[in-house]
Legacy VTK file of the C-alpha trace (Angstrom):
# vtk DataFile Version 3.0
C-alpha trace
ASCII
DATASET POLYDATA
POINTS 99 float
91.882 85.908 98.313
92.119 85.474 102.039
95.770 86.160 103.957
96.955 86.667 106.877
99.170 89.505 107.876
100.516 90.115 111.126
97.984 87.477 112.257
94.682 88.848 111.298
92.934 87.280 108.115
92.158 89.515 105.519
90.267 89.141 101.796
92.120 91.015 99.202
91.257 91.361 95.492
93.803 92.634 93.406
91.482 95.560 92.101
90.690 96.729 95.312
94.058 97.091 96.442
94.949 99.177 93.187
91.610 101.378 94.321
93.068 102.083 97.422
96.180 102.878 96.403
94.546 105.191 93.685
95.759 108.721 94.735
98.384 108.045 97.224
101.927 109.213 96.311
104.144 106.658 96.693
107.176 107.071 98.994
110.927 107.083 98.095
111.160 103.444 97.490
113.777 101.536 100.424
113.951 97.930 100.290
110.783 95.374 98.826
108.894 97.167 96.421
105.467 96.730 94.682
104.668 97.805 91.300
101.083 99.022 91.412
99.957 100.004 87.972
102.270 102.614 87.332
103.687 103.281 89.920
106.623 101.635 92.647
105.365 101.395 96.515
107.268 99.952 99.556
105.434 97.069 100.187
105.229 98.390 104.141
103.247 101.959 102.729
100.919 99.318 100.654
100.363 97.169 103.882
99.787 99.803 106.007
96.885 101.018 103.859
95.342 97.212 103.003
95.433 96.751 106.277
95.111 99.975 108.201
97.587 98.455 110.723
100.975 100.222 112.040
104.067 99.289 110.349
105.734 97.762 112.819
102.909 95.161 113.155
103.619 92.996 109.965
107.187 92.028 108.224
107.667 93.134 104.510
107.736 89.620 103.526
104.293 88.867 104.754
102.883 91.410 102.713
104.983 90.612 99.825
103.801 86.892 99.663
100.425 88.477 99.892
100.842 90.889 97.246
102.549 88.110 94.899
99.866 85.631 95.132
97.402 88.645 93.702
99.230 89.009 90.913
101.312 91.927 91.931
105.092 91.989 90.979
107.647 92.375 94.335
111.057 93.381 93.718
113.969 95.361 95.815
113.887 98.971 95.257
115.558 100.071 92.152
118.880 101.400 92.582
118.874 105.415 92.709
120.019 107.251 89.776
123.609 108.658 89.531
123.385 112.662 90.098
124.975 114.430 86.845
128.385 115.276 87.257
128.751 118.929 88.236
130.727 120.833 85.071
133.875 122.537 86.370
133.084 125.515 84.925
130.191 126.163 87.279
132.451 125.841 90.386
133.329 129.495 91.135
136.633 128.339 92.697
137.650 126.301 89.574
139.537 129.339 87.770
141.583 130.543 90.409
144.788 129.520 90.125
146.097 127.301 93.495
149.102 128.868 95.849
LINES 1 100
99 0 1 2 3 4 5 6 7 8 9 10 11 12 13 14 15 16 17 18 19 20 21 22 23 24 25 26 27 28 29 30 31 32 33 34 35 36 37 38 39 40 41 42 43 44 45 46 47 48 49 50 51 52 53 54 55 56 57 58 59 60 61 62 63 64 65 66 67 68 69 70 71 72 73 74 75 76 77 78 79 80 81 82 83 84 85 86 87 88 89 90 91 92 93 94 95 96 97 98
């Protein structure tokens, strides 16, 4: 499918955007998102590779309209799990009495 991001055209097929993003860890996920099998991308990480073009060279939502229109799902970045409370017990300054 031809697109253009950050005015140059480009033909992407939806398999060989998951082959190039075979491999690559995805990182912590800030703002649009792109499920790729698996796994959740930012969509700038994905454009940078598709494109092999800086980051600051396209917007998130051009590669997100590309990405859609392939079939991919877009979505904000899930919201980042709550740390487990820390058990009072553990604190070393929890038994000592106060005054």
């Amino acid at each position: 499918m031809r697109c253009v991001i950050a005015r140059f055209p480009f033909d992407l097929v939806k398999s060989e955007v998951e082959q190039s993003m075979e491999g690559i860890p995805p990182e912590p996920a800030i703002g649009s998102c792109v499920t790729i099998g698996r796994r959740i991308y930012p969509v700038k990480q994905v454009g940078q590779v598709i494109t092999r073009q800086d980051r600051r060279d396209f917007t998130a939502s051009e590669v997100s309209r590309a990405l859609t229109r392939l079939g991919f799902t877009c979505h904000e970045a899930p919201p980042a799990r709550p740390q487990s409370p820390v058990e009072p017990s553990s604190l070393p300054w929890a038994d000592t009495p106060l005054g």
